[in-house]
N, C-alpha and C positions, 0 to 999 in steps of 0.2 A: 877637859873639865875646868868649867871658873870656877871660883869660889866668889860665895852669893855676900853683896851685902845688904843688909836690910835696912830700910832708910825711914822713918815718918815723914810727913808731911803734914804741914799743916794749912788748911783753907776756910775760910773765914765765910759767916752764914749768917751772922748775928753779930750784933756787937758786943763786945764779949765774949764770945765764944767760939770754938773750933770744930773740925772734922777734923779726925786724923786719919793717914793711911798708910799702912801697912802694904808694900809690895814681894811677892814671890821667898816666901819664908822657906820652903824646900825643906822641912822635917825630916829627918831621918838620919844623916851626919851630925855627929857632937856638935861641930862649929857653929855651923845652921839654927841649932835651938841654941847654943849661946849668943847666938847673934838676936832671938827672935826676943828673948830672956831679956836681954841689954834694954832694945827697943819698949816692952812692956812697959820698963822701969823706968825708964824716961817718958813714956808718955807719962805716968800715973801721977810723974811729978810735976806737971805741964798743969798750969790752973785752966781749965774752962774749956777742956776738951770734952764734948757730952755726945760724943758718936764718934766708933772708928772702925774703918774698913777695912778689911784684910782680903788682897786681891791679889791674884797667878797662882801660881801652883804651892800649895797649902802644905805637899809632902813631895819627898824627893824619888817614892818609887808606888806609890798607891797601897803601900801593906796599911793594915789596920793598926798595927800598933805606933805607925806613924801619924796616921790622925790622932790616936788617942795619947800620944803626946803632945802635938800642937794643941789639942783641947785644955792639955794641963796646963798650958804656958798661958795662953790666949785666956784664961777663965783668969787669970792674975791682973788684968784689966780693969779700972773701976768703970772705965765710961763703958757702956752697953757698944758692943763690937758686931758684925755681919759680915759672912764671909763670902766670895766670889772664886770659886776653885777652877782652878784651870786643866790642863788636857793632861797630866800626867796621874790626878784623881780623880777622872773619870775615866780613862781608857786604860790603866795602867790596876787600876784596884777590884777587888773582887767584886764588890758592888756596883762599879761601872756610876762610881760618885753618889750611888744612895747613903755611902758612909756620914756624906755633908749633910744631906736632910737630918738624919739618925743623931749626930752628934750636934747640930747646931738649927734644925727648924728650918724653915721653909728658902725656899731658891730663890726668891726675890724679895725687896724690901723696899719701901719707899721711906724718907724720910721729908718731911714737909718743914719750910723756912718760911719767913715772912718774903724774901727775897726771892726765893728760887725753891727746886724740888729736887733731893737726890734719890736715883734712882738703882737699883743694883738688882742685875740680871743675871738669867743661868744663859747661854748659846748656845748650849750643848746637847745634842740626841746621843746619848750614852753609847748604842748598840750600832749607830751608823757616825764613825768617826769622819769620816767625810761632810760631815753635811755639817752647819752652821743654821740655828734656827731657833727662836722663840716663840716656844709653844702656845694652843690655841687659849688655854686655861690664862695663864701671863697675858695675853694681848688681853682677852676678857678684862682680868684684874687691871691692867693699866688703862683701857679706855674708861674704866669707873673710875679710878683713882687721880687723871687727866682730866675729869668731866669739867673738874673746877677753869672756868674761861682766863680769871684770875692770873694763874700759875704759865708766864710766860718765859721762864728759864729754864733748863734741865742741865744738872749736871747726872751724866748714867754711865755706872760702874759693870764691866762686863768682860770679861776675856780675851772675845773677839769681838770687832767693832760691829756695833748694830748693822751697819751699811754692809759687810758682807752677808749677813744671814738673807737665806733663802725668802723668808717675807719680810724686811727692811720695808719695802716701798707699804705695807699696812703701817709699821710704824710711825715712817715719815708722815704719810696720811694724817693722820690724828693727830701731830703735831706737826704740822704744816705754819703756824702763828707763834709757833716757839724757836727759841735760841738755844741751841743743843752741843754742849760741852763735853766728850767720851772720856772717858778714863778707863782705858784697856790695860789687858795686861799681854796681849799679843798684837806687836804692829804688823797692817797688815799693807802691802807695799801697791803703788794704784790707787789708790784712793783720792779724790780729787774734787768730793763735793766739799766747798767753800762753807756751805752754812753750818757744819757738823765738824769740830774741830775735837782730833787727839789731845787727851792732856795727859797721860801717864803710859807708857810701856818701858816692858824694859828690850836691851837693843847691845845682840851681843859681835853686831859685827863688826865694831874694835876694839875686840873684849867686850866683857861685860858693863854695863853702865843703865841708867833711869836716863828720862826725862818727866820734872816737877814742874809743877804747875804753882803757883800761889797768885794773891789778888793785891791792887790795891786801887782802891778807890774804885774807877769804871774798867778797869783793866783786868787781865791775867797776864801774868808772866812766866814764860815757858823756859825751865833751865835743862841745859845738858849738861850730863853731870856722867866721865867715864871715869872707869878704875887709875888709869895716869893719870888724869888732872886732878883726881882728888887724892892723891899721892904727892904729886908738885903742889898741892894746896892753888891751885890755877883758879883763878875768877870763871864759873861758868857764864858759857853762851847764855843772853836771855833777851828771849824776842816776844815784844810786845802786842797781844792783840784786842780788839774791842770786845768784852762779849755785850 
């Protein structure tokens, strides 16, 4: 067992203003909501955060009164938040993750920027843990919401990387002219197309630890960030790439 910690991030979309993100909050342990509690409360004090994202796994075992205390903590937010639940609220809860629809609205979201498009997706077929897949309804929704020729960035919030699910190569398709940025919350090992870059999972095989993402100017900058270096207060790894 690690003990989780919860980190924001911030990524820049406007001038002036931010995305913030939330990784693997794990509801259900006292520590876990005080940890999730802290985070709230520094975002809120953060000027010009006006969307934030709460991705991995939402609760620590799928009971319902663990969502519906993440929903108490999470509604302390002033910026409008959208969640991305991972495999332990869906295969793990009674509802096989309809709790997510029920308590927070629909399984994908798009958010539009002058700059770019974030994107935030469900991968999950509830009833077949096996599989990785986004459904025919989402791909519908996304090729309208894509239509725009415009919108040649993607940053897309998802669990598990677009590129393992079963129809990816529909994805890729339709964005084929775009530059495509992932922020998971499960890495997944093999993966080797260049154009589709990781920018957030968490990665517990030296311990527990993230890797952040943030921007500046034409760049992203990728940090690693484990539970000993940020104990030695150690300067994270950060490797530069073009998006």
């Amino acid at each position: 067992f690690f003990s989780v910690l919860l980190y924001s991030m911030q990524f820049s979309f406007a001038q002036g203003s931010y995305l913030a993100v939330i990784t693997d909050p794990q509801i259900g342990p006292q520590i876990n909501a005080m940890n999730l509690i802290e985070v709230v409360e520094d975002i809120n004090k953060r000027q010009n955060i006006n969307q934030v994202v709460v991705l991995g796994n939402i609760t620590a075992n799928g009971k319902f009164d663990e969502f519906i205390w993440a929903q108490e903590i999470l509604d302390g937010l002033t910026a409008p938040f959208f969640v991305v639940g991972g495999e332990k609220d869906y295969f793990l809860s009674e509802g096989k993750g309809s709790e997510i629809s029920l308590l927070w609205g629909d399984d994908k979201n798009i958010i539009n920027t002058k700059n770019f498009s974030a994107i935030c997706l469900n991968t999950f077929l509830p009833h077949f843990p096996s599989k990785k897949y986004i459904d025919v309804e989402t791909m519908n929704w996304l090729e309208d919401k894509l239509a725009d020729g415009k919108i040649s960035r993607l940053l897309t919030f998802s669990y598990h990387p677009i590129q393992v699910s079963d129809n990816s190569d529909q994805f890729i398709e339709m964005n084929l002219n775009k530059k495509i940025f992932s922020f998971v919350g499960k890495n997944e090992k093999g993966l080797k197309d260049k154009s589709v870059f990781e920018g957030l999972y968490l990665n517990r095989k030296d311990g527990w630890g993230y890797v952040l993402v943030s921007t500046n100017k034409d760049s992203i900058h990728i940090k690693k960030i484990l539970s000993g270096e940020i104990k030695k207060k150690v300067k994270p790894e950060i490797v530069r790439t073009t998006f």
